[in-house]
FIBA-902506 format. One record per residue (C-alpha): x, y, z. Coordinates in steps of 0.2 Angstrom, whole numbers, padded with zeros to 4 digits, always signed. Each point is the difference from the previous one (the first is absolute). Layout:
BEGIN
XYZ ...
! end
This chain:
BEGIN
-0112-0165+0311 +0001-0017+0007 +0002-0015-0012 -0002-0017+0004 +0012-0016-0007 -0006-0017-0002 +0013-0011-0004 +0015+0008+0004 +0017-0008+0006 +0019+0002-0003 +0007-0019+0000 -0005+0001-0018 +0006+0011-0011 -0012+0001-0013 -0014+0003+0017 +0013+0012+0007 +0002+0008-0019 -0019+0003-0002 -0004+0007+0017 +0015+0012-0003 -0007+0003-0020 -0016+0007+0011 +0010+0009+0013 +0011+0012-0016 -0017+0001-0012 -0014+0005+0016 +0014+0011+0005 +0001+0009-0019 -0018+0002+0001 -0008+0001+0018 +0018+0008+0009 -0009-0001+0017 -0004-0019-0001 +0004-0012+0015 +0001-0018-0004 -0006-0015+0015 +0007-0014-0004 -0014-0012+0006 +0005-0018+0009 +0019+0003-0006 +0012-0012+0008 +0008+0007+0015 +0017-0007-0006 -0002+0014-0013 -0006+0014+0014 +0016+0009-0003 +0003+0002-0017 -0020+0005-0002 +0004+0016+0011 +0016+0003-0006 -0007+0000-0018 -0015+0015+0007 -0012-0014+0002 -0011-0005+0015 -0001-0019+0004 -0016-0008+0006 +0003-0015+0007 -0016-0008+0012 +0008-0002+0017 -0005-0021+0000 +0013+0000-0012 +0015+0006+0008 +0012-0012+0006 +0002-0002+0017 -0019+0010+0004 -0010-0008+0013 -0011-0002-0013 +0011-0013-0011 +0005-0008+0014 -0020-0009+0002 +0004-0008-0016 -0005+0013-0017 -0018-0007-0001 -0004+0003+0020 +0010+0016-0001 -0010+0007-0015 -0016-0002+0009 +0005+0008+0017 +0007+0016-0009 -0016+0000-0011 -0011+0000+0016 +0011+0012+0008 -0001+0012-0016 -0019+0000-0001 -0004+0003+0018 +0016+0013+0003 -0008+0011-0017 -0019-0004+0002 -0002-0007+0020 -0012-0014+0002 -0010+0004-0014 +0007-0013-0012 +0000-0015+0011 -0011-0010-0013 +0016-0001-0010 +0009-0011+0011 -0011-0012-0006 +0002+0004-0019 +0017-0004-0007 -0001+0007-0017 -0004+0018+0006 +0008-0001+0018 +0019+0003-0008 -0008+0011-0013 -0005+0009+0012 +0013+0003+0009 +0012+0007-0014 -0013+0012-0002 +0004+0008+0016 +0018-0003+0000 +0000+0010-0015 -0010+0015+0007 +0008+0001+0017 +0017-0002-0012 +0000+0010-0015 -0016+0010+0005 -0008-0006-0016 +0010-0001-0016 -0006+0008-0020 +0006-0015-0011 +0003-0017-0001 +0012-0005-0013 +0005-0018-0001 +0016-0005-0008 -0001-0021+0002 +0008-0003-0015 -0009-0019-0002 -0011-0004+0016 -0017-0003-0007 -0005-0017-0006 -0001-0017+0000 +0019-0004+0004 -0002+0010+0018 -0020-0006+0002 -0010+0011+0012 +0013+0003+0013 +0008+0013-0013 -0016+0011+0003 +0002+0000+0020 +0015+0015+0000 -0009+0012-0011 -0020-0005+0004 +0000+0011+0016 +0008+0017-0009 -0012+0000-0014 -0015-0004+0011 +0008+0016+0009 +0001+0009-0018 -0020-0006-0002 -0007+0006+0015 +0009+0017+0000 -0002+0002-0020 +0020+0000+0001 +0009-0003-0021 +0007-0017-0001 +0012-0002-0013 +0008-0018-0007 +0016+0006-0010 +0004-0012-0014 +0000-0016+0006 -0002-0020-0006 -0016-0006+0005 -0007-0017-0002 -0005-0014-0002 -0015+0000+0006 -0007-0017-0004 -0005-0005+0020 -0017+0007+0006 +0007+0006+0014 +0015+0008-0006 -0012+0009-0014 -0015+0007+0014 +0016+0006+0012 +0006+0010-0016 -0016+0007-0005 -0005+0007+0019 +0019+0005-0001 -0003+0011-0017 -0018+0005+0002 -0006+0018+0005 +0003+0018-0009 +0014+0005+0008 +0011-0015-0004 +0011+0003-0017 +0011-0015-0004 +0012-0004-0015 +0006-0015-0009 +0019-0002-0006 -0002-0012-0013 -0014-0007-0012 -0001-0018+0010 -0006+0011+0016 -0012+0010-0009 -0008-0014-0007 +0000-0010+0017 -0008+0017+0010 -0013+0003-0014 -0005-0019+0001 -0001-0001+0016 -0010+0017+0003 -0011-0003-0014 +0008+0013-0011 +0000+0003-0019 +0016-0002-0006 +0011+0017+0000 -0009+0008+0012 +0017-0006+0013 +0012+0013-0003 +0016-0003+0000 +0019+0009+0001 +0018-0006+0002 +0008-0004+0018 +0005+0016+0007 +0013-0008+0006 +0010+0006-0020 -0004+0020+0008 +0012-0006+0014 +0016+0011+0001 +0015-0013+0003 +0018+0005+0006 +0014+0005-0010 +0009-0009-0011 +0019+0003+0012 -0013-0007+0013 -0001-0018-0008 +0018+0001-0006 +0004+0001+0018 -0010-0013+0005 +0008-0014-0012 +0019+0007+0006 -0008-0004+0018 -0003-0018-0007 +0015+0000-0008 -0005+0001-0017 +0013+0007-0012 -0015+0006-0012 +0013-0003-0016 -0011-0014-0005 -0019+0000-0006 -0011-0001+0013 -0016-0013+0003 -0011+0003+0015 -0010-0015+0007 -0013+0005+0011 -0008-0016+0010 -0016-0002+0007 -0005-0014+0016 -0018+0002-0006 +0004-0012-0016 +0013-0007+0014 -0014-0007+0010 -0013-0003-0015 +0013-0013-0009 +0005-0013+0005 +0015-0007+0010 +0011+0006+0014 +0016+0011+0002 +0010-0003-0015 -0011-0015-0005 -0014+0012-0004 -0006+0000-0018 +0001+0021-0004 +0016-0001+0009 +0011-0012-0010 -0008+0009-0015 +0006+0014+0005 +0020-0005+0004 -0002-0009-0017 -0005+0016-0007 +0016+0012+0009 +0012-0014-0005 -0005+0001-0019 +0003+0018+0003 +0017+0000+0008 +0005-0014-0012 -0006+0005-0016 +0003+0020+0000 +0012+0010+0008 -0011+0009+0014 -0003+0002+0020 -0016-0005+0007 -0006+0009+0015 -0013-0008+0011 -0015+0014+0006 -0008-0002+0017 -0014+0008-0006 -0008-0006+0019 +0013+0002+0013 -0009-0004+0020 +0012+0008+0013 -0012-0007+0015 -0005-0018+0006 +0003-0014-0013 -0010-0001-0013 +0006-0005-0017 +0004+0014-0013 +0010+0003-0015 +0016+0000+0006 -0003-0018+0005 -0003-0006-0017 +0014+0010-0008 +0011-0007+0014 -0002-0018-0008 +0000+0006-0016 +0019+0006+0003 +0005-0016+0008 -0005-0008-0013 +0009+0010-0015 +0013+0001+0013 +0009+0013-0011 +0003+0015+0015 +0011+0010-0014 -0014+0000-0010 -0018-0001+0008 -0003+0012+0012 -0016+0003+0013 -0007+0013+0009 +0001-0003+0018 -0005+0014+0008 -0017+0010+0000 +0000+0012-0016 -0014+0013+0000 -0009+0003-0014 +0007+0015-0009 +0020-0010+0003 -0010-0018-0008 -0002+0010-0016 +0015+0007+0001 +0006-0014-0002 -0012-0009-0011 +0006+0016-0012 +0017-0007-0002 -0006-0019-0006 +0000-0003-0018 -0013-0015+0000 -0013-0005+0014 -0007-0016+0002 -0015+0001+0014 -0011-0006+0012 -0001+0014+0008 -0016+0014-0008 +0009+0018+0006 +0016-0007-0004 -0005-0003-0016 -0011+0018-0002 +0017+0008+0009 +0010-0009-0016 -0012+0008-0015 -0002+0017+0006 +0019+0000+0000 +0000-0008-0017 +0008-0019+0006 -0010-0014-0010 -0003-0014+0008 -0010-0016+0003 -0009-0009+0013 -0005-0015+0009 -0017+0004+0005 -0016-0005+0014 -0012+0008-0006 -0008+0010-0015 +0006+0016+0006 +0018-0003-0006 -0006-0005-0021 -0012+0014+0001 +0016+0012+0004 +0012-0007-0013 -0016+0000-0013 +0004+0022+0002 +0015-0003-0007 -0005-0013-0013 +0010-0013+0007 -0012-0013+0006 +0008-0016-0006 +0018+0008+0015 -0014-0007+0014 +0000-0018+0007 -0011-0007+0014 +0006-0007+0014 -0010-0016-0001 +0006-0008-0014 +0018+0007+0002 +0014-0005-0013 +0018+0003+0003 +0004+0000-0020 -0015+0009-0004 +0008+0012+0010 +0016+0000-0007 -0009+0002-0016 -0011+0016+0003 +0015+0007+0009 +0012-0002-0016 -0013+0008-0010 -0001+0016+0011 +0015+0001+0003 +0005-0001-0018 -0014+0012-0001 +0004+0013+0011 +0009+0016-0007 -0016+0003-0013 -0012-0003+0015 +0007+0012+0010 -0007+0018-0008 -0015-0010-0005 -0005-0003+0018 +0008+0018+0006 -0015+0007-0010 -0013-0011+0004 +0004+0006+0018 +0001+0017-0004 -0021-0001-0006 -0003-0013+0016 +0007+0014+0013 -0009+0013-0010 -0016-0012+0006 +0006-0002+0018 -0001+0018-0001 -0019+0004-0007 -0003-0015+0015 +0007+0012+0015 -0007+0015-0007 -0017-0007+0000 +0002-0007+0016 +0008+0016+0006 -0015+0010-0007 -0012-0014+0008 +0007+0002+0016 +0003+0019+0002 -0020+0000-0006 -0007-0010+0013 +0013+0010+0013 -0009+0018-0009 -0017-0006+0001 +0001-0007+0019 +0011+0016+0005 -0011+0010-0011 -0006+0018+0001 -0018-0006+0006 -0010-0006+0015 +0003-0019-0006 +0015-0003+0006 -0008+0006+0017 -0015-0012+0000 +0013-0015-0005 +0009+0004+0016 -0016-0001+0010 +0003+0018+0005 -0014+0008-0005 -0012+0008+0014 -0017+0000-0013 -0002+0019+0002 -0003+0002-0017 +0013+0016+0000 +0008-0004-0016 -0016-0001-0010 -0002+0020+0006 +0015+0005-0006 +0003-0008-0017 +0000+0016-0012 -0006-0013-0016 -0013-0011+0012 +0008-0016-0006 -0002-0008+0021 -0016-0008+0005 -0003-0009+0016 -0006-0019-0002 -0005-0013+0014 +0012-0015-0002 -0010-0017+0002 +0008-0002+0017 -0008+0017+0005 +0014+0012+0000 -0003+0019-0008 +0017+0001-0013 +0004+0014-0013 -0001-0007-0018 +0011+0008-0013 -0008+0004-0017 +0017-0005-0009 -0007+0009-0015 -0003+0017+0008 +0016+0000+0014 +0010+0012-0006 +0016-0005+0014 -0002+0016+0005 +0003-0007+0020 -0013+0012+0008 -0008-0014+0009 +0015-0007+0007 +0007+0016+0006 -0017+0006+0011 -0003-0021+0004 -0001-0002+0018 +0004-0019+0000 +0018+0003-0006 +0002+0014+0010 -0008+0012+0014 +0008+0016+0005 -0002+0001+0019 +0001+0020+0003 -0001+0001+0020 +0010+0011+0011 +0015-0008+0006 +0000-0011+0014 -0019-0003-0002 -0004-0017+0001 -0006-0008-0017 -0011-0015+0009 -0010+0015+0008 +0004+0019-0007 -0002+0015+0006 -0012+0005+0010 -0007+0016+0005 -0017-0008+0010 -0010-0013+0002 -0017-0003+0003 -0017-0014+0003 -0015+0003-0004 -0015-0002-0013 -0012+0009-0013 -0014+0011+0009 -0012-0005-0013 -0008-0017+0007 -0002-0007-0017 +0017+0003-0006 +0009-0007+0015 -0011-0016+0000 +0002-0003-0018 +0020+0004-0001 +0012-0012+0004 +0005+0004+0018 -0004+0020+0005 -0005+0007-0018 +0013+0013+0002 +0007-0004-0017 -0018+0002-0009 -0005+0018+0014 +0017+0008-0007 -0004-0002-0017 -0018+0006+0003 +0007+0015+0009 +0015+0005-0014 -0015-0002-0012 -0013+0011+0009 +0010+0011+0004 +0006+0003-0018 +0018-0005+0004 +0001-0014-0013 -0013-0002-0014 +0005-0020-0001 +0006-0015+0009 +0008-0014-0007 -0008-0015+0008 -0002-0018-0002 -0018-0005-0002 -0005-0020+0000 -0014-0002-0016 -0014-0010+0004 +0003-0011-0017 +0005-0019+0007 +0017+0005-0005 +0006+0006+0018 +0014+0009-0007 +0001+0017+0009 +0001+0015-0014 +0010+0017+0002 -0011+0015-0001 +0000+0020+0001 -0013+0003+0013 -0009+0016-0004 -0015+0000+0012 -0004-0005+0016 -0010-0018-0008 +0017-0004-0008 +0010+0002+0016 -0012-0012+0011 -0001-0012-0015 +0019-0003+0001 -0001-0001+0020 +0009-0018+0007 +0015-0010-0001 +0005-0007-0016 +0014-0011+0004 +0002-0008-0019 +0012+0010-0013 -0006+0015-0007 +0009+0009-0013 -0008+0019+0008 +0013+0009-0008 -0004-0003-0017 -0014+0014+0000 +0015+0012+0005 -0002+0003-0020 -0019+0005+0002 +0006+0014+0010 -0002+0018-0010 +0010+0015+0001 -0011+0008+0011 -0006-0013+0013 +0006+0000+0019 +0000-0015+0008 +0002-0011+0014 +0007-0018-0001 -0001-0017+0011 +0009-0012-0004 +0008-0015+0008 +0023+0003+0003 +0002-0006-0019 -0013+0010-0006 +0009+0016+0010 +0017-0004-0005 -0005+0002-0015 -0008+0013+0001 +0015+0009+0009 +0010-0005-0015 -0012+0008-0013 +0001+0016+0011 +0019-0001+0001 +0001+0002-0017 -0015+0007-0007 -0003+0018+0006 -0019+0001-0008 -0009-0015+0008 +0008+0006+0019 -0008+0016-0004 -0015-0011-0004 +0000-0008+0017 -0002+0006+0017 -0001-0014+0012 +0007-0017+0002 -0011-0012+0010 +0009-0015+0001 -0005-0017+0009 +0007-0010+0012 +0005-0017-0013 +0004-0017+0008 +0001-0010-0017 -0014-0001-0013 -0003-0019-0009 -0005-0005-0016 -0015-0002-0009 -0001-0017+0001 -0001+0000+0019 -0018+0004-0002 -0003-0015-0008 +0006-0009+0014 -0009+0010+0011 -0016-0003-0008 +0004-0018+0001 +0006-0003+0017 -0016+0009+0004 -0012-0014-0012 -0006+0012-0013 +0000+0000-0018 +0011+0014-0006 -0013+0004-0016 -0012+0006+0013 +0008+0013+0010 -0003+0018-0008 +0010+0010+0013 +0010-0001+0014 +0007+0009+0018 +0014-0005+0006 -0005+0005+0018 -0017+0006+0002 -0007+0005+0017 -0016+0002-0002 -0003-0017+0013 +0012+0000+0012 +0008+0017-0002 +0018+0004-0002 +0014-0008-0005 -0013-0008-0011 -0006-0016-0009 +0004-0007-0018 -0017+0002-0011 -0003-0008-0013 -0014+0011-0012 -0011-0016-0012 -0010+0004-0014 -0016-0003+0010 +0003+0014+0010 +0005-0011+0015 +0014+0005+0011 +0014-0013+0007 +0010+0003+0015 +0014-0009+0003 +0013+0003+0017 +0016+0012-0005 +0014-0016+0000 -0010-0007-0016 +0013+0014-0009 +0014+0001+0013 +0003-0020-0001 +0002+0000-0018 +0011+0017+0000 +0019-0008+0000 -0006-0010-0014 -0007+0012-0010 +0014+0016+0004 +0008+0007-0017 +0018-0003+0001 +0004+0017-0002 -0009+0003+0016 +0012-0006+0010 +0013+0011-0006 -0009+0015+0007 +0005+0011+0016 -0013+0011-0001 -0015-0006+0011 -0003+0016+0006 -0001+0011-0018 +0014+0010+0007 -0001+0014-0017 -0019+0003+0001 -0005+0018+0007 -0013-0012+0013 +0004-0017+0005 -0015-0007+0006 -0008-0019+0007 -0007-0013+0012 +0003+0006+0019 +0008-0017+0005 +0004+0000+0018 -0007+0018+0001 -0017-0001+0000 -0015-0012+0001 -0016+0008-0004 -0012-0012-0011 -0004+0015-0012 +0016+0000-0003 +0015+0014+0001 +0016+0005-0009 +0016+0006+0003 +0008+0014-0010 +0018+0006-0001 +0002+0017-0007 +0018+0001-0010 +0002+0018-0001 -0006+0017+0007 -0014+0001-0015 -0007-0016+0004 -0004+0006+0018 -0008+0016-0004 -0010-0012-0013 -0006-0010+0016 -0003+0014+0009 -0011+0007-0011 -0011-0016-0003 -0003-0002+0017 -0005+0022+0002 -0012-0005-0014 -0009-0013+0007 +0007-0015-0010 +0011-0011+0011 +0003-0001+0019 +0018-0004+0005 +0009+0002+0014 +0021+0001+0001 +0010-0017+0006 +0015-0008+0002 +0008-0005-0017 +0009-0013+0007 -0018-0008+0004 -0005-0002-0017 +0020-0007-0006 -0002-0013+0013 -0018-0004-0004 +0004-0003-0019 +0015-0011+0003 +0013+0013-0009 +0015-0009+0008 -0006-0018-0007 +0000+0009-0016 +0018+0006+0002 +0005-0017+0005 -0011-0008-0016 +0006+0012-0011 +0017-0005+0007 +0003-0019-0003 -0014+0001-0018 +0011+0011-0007 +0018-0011+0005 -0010-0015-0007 -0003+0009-0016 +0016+0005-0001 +0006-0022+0002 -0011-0003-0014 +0008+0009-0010 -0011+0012-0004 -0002+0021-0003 -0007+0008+0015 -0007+0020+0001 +0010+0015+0002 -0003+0008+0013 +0008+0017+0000 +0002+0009+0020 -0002-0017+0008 +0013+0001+0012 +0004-0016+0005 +0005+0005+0018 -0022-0001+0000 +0001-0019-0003 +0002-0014+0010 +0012-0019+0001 -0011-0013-0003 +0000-0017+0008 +0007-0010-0012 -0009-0017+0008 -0018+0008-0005 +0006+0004-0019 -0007-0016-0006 -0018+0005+0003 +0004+0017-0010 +0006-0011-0013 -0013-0012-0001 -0014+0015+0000 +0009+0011-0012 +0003-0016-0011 -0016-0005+0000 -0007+0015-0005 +0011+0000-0014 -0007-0015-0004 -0019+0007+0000 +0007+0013-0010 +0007-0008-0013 -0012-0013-0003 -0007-0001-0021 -0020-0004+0007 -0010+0006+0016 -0005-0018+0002 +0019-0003+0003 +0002+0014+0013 -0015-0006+0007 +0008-0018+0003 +0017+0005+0005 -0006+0012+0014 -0015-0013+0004 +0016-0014+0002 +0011+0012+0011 -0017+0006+0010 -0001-0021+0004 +0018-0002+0003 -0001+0015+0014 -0016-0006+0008 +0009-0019+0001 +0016+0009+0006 -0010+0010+0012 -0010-0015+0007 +0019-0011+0005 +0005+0016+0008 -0016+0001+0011 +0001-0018+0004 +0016+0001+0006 -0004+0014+0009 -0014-0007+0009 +0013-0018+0003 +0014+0013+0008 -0011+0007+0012 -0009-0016+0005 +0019-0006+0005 +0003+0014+0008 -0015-0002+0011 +0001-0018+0001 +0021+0002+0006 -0006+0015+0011 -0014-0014+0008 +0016-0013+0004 +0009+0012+0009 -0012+0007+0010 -0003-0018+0006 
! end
């Protein structure tokens, strides 16, 4: 389980003690978690991994990258551009022109080809949302939870201070931000409720709201920050008063070095201290930088020591603590006066009282836990005596408030708590349901081949088969009737496909024990079939001849909806009905259900339709007895409903008034056939072949790509177009027969007066359907599904001495097709689909139309050069 961590870092203590609160509680609970630190400093690279954490860090920001070296703005956008088109080819050019989503974009795909897709964003800011930071504090996190959105990813903001949120800016940034289902996000204080609920139009209490998880965090031990102060050189026979500094308040007051306002009230502050009561004063770095030169804490309790200039009795950290050592040694103070948050929360869930100068709300709204609200002061109008006065109060003070705030942290860790297991539970939810013992999981992953095998095999009937509105055939749980039994995954033929051949067959092509071309001897079968009727003559035969007593078929109703239906052909009507290519999705297995006990049958079916088929067979011993042949087609890809709507508007006609449709008639011109469209007035339009094949890349389902089997390899009978083989304008198939029963089959169709075929070359009919392209395509689709980060199909027997090495130089336009099929896929509207594939069909034409021209301009120089030297 992969969690994602906004906010992250270890400069801070109090970030590096939240991100390390997550790391121990996640573990308690989800004990296969992996945390991604996301856009961590590179300075803290090492102590992420040495801590089991994986830092993310984009690579324009590395120091020294070629990137960084153009200057981080210039940097930025080349990495972006060179993101986008490495993930998704030239698909996504428009977004060099958009800015906002460009870089969005491109952490998108960072993110898949990195983590391969994360289960959780938790973000562990602390204090990043508001008017101080403007809308630049929304730029680190906006492109993770847009990531969360579009992959229905949790998104979790741990308690947090939010606010204000008075700019209009600031307050729309902040309700995109939080808006959506999936986004849970929590309040620390009473201030930040009120600020969220006001500016996202909430009734008040509706924000909920927990303590910093930061008082769940498990410091060192208390020989740990002994040791520390003896490393100072602090003889601990003193009380002990721990300053903690912060260059926030530094930089917000006014004055420089030692002149600065916060500053001198501070040294006024240790002095009183030193001279009024017999204590040490240690100096906390609560922010120690150990790269570049950037200001921290160490600077301002520099000054503050050479000020006091008393080295025997006001100590400083110096070096980098980490967070368990700084509550260490926060545990051995007696008093803490802060400006500092963690330092302070480190002081009360060890029982130190304190005070505060403060920045922002979030400091009185942590002291009002602990009823001490008048301890806080704010920077702005800082007061060395009022100081000294609130610090001679708690101090004076500070024996009874000690159990008092043990006990109030005793119930605020016990809220932490209830926070992470609710988190937890969230979490291992999301990661159940996506991982679940259903087909969703399957459909979310693109993975599904639309055979409708799942809805056949769910004992309680709680799958049905639903057309998504960009015209994909996807199983819909019932949620109410699943039962998790995980039938449906276990036979589903998108996750994975058993390839039972004998070893050292070829996969791409199968065994093969003949081959053959040829037709139907019935004229009127042949003619109406899609090449030779061979598939359509068969069936006739096993049914005359009383070997089956059903077919199951795919027949195409005449009702305007064009969506082909599965059927169990019983008579010879029924057969003819369903005669033709289909090339749409059609979920034919679904009516494996309506087969009964006593039914023999024969199937076609496309190589998804078989494979699962083969896999219901494999493990259900009553439905192979129920079946006696496998007819499988030759499949180059199907495409999705809505490519008939581009169809029918490429070729000028209004979609309401078609009532039928053939993908490849030949009843003018013969075979391989013509696209008809069927209208309601009776009329029949013809349309040439390349009005569907122009549109097919477009229109491919992703999971179509992913497939080896062209050549339906598991089927009894592989049978299609006799490409390269034969020419005839009636038309002829070719038919390979995988196993000894399939040629007595064949043999006894033709005895019986149903087909003519005569014996050929098998290697006629691989070369003429392209089965090395689809090794190669098979190839470098799958290697660029595997870059975006995403599951592909197991294969079990595919010996991967049957595949091929890729050129990587041509991976681009695997990406670019795969990508934007994706794209079709996952658009929410068919009017979207539509668009995005009409914008990449003009894109290809305008691509198409340099290259030509450029063509043509080479060969004119070549002529013209050729001219000059003849002469």
């Amino acid at each position: 389980m992969k969690i994602l961590i906004n906010g992250a870092g270890f400069e801070n203590k109090g970030a590096e003690a939240m991100v390390r609160t997550v790391q121990a509680e996640l573990a308690k609970r989800l004990p296969s978690v992996d945390l991604f630190l996301w856009r961590v400093s590179v300075w803290n690279h090492r102590i992420a991994t040495d801590s089991g954490m994986n830092p993310l860090t984009l690579p324009f920001e590395l120091p020294y990258s070629k990137w960084r070296l153009l200057g981080e703005r210039t940097g930025k956008t080349l990495w972006s551009v060179q993101e986008i088109c490495h993930m998704m080819g030239m698909k996504q050019i428009w977004l060099l022109f958009d800015r906002s989503k460009r870089f969005d974009k491109a952490c998108d795909c960072y993110l898949q080809r990195t983590t391969e897709g994360f289960d959780a964003l938790i973000d562990i800011s602390g204090f990043a949302y508001g008017d101080v930071w403007g809308v630049g504090g929304f730029g680190k996190i906006r492109p993770v939870i847009d990531y969360c959105k579009q992959y229905d990813k949790p998104a979790f903001f741990l308690p947090q201070a939010w606010g204000s949120f008075d700019n209009p800016h600031v307050k729309k940034a902040v309700r995109k931000l939080l808006s959506g289902k999936g986004v849970s996000f929590y309040s620390r204080d009473k201030s930040s409720c009120r600020y969220l609920e006001e500016a996202l139009d909430k009734p008040k209490g509706f924000i909920a709201s927990y303590p910093d998880i930061v008082f769940r965090f498990q410091g060192g031990t208390q020989e740990q920050g002994k040791q520390i102060l003896r490393n100072m050189g602090c003889s601990m026979k003193r009380p002990l008063i721990g300053i903690s500094p912060n260059r926030r308040i530094f930089e917000r007051v006014a004055g420089e070095g030692t002149g600065n306002e916060y500053l001198r009230a501070l040294v006024k502050l240790v002095k009183h201290c030193l001279e009024s009561h017999n204590v040490d004063v240690v100096l906390q770095a609560n922010e120690i930088c150990e790269y570049g030169n950037r200001m921290d804490d160490r600077y301002l309790c520099s000054l503050i020591a050479a000020s006091v200039s008393r080295v025997d009795r006001c100590f400083m950290t110096r070096d980098s603590l980490t967070a368990e050592a700084t509550k260490a040694l926060i545990g051995q103070f007696d008093y803490m006066i802060g400006s500092r948050f963690h330092s302070l929360v480190f002081a009360f869930s060890q029982g130190v009282p304190g005070m505060a100068v403060s920045w922002s709300h979030k400091y009185r709204e942590l002291f009002s836990l602990f009823g001490m609200e008048s301890d806080v002061h704010e920077c702005k109008d800082i007061d060395a005596d009022a100081l000294i006065e609130t610090f001679e109060r708690g101090w004076n003070k500070r024996r009874q408030r000690r159990p008092l705030i043990l006990e109030q942290t005793k119930h605020l860790q016990a809220e932490v708590d209830t926070l992470f297991n609710k988190v937890s539970e969230r979490i291992h939810g999301e990661a159940q349901s996506s991982t679940s013992n259903s087909v969703k999981d399957v459909v979310d992953r693109h993975l599904c081949t639309q055979c409708g095998t799942c809805v056949s095999v769910c004992p309680v009937g709680a799958i049905e088969m639903r057309e998504t509105p960009t015209g994909l055939l996807s199983p819909s749980v019932l949620g109410e009737k699943c039962v998790q039994c995980g039938k449906c995954l276990e036979l589903c033929p998108g996750l994975a496909v058993e390839i039972s051949l004998p070893e050292g067959v070829d996969p791409f092509r199968g065994k093969v024990c003949a081959a053959y071309v040829g037709h139907a001897c019935d004229e009127l079968v042949r003619s109406t079939g899609q090449s030779g009727g061979v598939v359509s003559a068969l069936l006739l035969y096993l049914l005359e001849a009383g070997r089956v007593n059903a077919a199951l078929v795919t027949t195409m109703p005449a009702d305007g909806s064009l969506r082909p239906k599965p059927m169990l052909a019983r008579t010879r009507s029924d057969i003819l009905a369903a005669q033709g290519s289909k090339y749409c999705p059609v979920a034919a297995n679904t009516a494996l259900k309506d087969i009964a006990a006593n039914d023999c049958i024969a199937v076609v079916g496309s190589s998804c339709q078989i494979h699962g088929i083969s896999m219901l067979t494999q493990h259900r011993n009553a439905l192979k007895g129920n079946i006696q042949c496998k007819i499988g087609l030759f499949c180059d890809r199907t495409m999705l409903y809505t490519c008939i709507d581009m169809m029918a508007k490429n070729a000028e006609l209004d979609r309401t008034e078609i009532a039928g449709l053939k993908y490849r008639s030949k009843a003018r011109n013969g075979w391989p056939g013509e696209v008809c469209f069927q209208l309601d007035s009776g009329q029949n339009r013809y349309f040439p072949s390349s009005l569907r094949i122009r549109l097919k890349d477009y229109f491919t389902p992703p999971r179509c790509r992913l497939c080896f089997d062209k050549m339906n390899v598991l089927s009894d009978l592989s049978i299609g177009d006799a490409w390269g083989v034969s020419k005839l304008a009636k038309g002829d198939s070719v038919v390979i027969a995988r196993n000894d029963k399939a040629v007595s089959l064949l043999k006894d169709a033709c005895d019986s007066g149903f087909l003519r075929l005569r014996e050929i070359d098998a290697e006629l009919i691989f070369k003429g359907q392209g089965v090395e392209q689809r090794r190669q395509d098979f190839v470098a689709y799958s290697d660029v599904w595997r870059e975006m980060g995403r599951t592909l199909p197991e294969y079990k027997g595919l010996d991967s001495g049957f595949l091929v090495l890729v050129d990587s130089t041509t991976r681009s336009v695997f990406r670019r097709k795969l990508s934007l099929n994706c794209r079709v896929a996952e658009s929410k509207t068919k009017q979207t689909a539509l668009a995005c594939a009409r914008r990449q069909q003009r894109m290809d034409k305008a691509k198409s139309l340099v290259k030509n021209l450029f063509g043509k301009l080479k060969r004119n120089l070549k002529r013209l050069f050729k001219a000059l030297l003849i002469d």
